[in-house]
N, C-alpha and C positions, 0 to 999 in steps of 0.2 A: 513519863515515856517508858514502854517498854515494847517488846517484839512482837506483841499481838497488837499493840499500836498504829506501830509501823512496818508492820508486815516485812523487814526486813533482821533475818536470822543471823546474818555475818556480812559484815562490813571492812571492806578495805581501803583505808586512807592514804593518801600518796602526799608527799609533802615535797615540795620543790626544795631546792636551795634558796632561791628568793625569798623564798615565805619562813625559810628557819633562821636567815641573816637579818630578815627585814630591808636587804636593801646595802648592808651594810659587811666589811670583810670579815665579820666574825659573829657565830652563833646568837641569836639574838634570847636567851635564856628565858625574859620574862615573858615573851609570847608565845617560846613550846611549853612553858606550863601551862598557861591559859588553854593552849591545846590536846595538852596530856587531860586538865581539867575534864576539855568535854568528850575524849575519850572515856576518861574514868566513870564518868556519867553513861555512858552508850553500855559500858561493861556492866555496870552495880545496874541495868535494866531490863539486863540478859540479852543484849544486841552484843554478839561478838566481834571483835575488832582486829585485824591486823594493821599492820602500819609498814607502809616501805616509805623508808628515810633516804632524802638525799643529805648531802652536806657534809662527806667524812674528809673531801679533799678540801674542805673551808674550815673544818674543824683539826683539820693538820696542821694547816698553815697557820691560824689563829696558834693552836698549841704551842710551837718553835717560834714563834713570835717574827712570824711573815718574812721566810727567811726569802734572799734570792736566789730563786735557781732556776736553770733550763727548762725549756718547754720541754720535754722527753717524756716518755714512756713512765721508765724508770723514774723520774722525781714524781709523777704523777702515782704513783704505786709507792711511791717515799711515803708522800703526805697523806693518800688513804691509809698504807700501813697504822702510820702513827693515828689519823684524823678519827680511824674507826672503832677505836677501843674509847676514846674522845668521846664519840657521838654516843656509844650504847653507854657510857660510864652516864653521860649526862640525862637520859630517856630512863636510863634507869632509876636514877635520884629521884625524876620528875614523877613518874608514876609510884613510888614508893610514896609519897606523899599521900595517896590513896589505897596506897595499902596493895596495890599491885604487882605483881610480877613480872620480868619482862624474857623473852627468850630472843636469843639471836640466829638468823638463817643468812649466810652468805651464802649467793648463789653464781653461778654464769649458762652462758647459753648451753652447755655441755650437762648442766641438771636439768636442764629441761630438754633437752635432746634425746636421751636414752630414756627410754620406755622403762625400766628398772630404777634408772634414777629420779627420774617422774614421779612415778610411785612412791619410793621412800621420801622424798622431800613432803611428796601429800599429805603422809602418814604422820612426818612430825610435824608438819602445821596441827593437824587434825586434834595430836596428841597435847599438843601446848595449850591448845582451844580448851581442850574436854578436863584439863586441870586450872581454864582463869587463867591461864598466863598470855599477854602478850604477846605475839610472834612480830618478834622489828627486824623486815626482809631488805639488804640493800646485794647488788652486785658485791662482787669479789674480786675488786679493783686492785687489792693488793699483788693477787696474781694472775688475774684475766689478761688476757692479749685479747687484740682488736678481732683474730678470728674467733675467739669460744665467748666474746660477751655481747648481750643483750642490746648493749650500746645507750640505753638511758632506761631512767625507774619509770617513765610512764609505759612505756611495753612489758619493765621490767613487775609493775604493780596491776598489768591486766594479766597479764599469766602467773601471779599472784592469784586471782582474782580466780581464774582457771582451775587452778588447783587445788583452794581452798572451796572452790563451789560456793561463791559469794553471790549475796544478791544485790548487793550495789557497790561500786567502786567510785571513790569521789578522790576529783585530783584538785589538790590544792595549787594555785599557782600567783603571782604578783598581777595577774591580769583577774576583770569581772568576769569574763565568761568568752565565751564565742560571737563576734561581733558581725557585721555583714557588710563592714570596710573597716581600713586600718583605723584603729581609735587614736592613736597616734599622730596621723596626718589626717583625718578627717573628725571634723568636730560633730558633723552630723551623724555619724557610725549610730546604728544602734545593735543592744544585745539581743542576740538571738534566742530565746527563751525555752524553746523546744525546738530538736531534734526527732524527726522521726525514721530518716533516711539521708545517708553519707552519702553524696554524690560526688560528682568531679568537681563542680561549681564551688561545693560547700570545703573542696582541700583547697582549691584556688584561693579560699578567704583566709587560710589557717598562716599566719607566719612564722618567722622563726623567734631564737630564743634572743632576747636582748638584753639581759641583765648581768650577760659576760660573764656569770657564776656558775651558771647551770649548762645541762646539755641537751633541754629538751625545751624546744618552742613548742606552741598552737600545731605545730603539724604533727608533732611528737605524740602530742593527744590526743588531735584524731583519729590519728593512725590506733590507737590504746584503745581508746574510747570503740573503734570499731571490732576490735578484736573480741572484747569485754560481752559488746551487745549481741553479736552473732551466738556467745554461751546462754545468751539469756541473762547477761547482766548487766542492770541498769549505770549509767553513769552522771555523772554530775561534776561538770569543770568549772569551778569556782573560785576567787579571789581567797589565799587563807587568812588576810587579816578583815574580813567581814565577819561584821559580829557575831557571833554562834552560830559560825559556819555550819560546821558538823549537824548539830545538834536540827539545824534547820535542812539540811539537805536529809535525812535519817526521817525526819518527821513530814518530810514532804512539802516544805513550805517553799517559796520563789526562793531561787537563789544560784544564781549562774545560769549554765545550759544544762540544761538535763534532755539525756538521750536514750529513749526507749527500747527498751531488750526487744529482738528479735520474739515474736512467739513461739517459734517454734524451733530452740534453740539446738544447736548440732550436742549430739550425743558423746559422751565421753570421749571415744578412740575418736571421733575428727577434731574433738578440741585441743587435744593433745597434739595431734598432726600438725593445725594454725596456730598453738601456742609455741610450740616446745621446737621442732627440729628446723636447723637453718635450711633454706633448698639449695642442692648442689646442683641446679642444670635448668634446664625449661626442656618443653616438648608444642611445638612448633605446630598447628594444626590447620587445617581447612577448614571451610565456612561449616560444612554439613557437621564435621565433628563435634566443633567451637557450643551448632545446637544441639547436637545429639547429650552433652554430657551438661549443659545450661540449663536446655529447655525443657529436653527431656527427662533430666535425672538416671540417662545414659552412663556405662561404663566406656573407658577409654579404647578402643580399637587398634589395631597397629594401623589396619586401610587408614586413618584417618590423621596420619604423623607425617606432615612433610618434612621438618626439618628435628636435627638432635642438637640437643648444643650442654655444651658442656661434658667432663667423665665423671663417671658414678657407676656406684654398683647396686645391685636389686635392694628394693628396700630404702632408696634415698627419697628426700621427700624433693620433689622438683615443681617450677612454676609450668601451667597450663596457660600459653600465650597464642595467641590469633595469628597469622599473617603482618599483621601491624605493630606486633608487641606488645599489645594487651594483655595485661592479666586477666583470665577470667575465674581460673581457681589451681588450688595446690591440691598435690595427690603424693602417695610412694609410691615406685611403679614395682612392678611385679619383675621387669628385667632390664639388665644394665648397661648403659651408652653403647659400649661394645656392641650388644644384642642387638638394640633397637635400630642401631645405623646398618645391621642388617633385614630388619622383617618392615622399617618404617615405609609405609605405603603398600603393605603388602596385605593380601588377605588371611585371617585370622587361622584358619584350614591350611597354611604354607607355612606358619611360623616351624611344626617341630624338622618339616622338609631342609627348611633351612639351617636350621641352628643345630638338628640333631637330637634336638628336648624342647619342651617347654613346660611351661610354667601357668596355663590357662589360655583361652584366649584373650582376656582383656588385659591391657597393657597396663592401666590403672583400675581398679576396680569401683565402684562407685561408693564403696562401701570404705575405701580409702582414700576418697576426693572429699574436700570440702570446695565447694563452689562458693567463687565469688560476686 
């Protein structure tokens, strides 16, 4: 196996808690080697690999020997504190067995937020790649609060995926793949084998998380999984104790769902936009607007803002919702809540009448929307 093989340059692997426990309250060691294994293989092939690791707060708790303590915040930032030095201590053992290197990236929604910060994170995945070493990416659970984080590694291992400019992201998880009823309660379920398109239908199938370890179900991954394929990067949601996992999803072989990159994937500055900064607001639109920037590939208008919701200032990234609430896409806008609850509904030629200045006449520009 090597990368003219598998036409796949860089690879990022997502590994659940389920899949590092087995199941069970503590690290399950002889099966991340097995998996470092066929990482170590995708590397010595010249397939580059990143890896986002969950398991720092199972690797805590195992470490102080499963103490009792509060649901809180704080214990939960206790036991990653401790879990996290735990997890890379052990990844790194594993892959030294191969002769490997590994590097460490804590992040949160705040490094991928700031367009500077963005950048340098990119730089030193890039950097780590371009010397062999490993890049093992989890959140920064130790001092993340619920506003600046990502909230789970599968969104966290697709703008992974973003950033590094991967060409396939495969998420390991204690379930086979993506199913087309609960496999759980229906014994008929079967798996879905390909993905070519996320619909509503296909999130109505996705559950939640059920192994009480983890913090990301089925919907956690679609939601990933869409982000991923809109860059143009393939995904693959896969059981991680199926036998050479990896090594089978890299070479193209059946194994889970796999879902097909968009062709014609949004260009750096809007992946950045859909990966990286949370949205402070919505901007509330009419039918003609809703197609003018869908159908047409329209810039945002003020004539076509009925409601503002939410404060923010220029430069936020905000949702683009219908009358009904629909998402249709994300944008930054050119001007802020302030602004807009003055010129929204108004014509384009009235915005500097009113405000005194402006700043263009498109409220989002098309060239800062990504459409969903």
């Amino acid at each position: 196996m090597n990368s003219s093989e598998t036409g796949y340059r860089r690879v990022v692997v997502k590994l659940g808690t389920s899949v590092l426990t087995s199941g069970s309250n503590k690290l399950d060691r002889a099966h991340m080697v097995e998996l470092a294994r066929q990482m170590a293989q995708m590397m010595q092939s010249g397939v580059e690999v990143v890896l986002c690791t969950s398991g720092a707060i199972a690797a805590g708790r195992e470490h102080l020997g499963y103490p009792e303590l509060a649901d809180t915040m704080a214990n939960k930032q206790l036991l990653a504190a401790v879990g996290q030095s735990q997890l890379i201590l052990a990844w790194s053992q594993l892959f030294a067995i191969y002769g490997l290197h590994v590097g460490q990236l804590l992040l949160t929604r705040a490094d991928l937020h700031d367009r500077e910060r963005y950048l340098n994170a990119r730089d030193s995945l890039n950097a780590l790649l371009a010397q062999g070493i490993i890049p093992i990416i989890n959140e920064n659970d130790a001092v993340a609060t619920t506003e600046i984080k990502v909230g789970d590694n599968d969104n966290l291992s697709a703008r992974a995926a973003l950033l590094c400019d991967a060409d396939l992201l495969i998420l390991l998880t204690d379930q086979t793949g993506l199913f087309d009823a609960d496999p759980r309660s229906n014994p008929d379920a079967k798996l879905i084998k390909q993905v070519v398109n996320i619909d509503d239908s296909l999130r109505m199938l996705a559950g939640g998380a059920v192994s009480g370890l983890g913090t990301g179900g089925m919907a956690t991954k679609l939601e990933a999984a869409d982000i991923a394929r809109r860059a143009g990067v393939e995904v693959v949601i896969a059981s991680g104790h199926h036998q050479d996992v990896i090594a089978k999803s890299v070479t193209k072989q059946q194994v889970g769902t796999h879902f097909t990159a968009l062709e014609n994937p949004l260009e750096s500055r809007k992946q950045w936009i859909l990966a990286g900064p949370a949205t402070k607001g919505s901007l509330v639109l009419d039918s003609g607007a809703i197609n003018a920037v869908t159908a047409k590939g329209r810039s945002l208008l003020s004539k076509g803002v009925i409601a503002v919701k939410g404060q923010f200032e220029r430069g936020a990234t905000l949702q683009i919702v219908d009358e009904a609430g629909r998402e249709h896409g994300r944008g930054m806008t050119r001007y802020s809540s302030r602004d807009l609850n003055l010129i929204a509904g108004q014509h384009s030629d009235e915005i500097e009448a009113l405000l005194g200045y402006d700043y263009g006449d498109a409220v989002v520009h098309r060239n800062d929307m990504v459409v969903l």
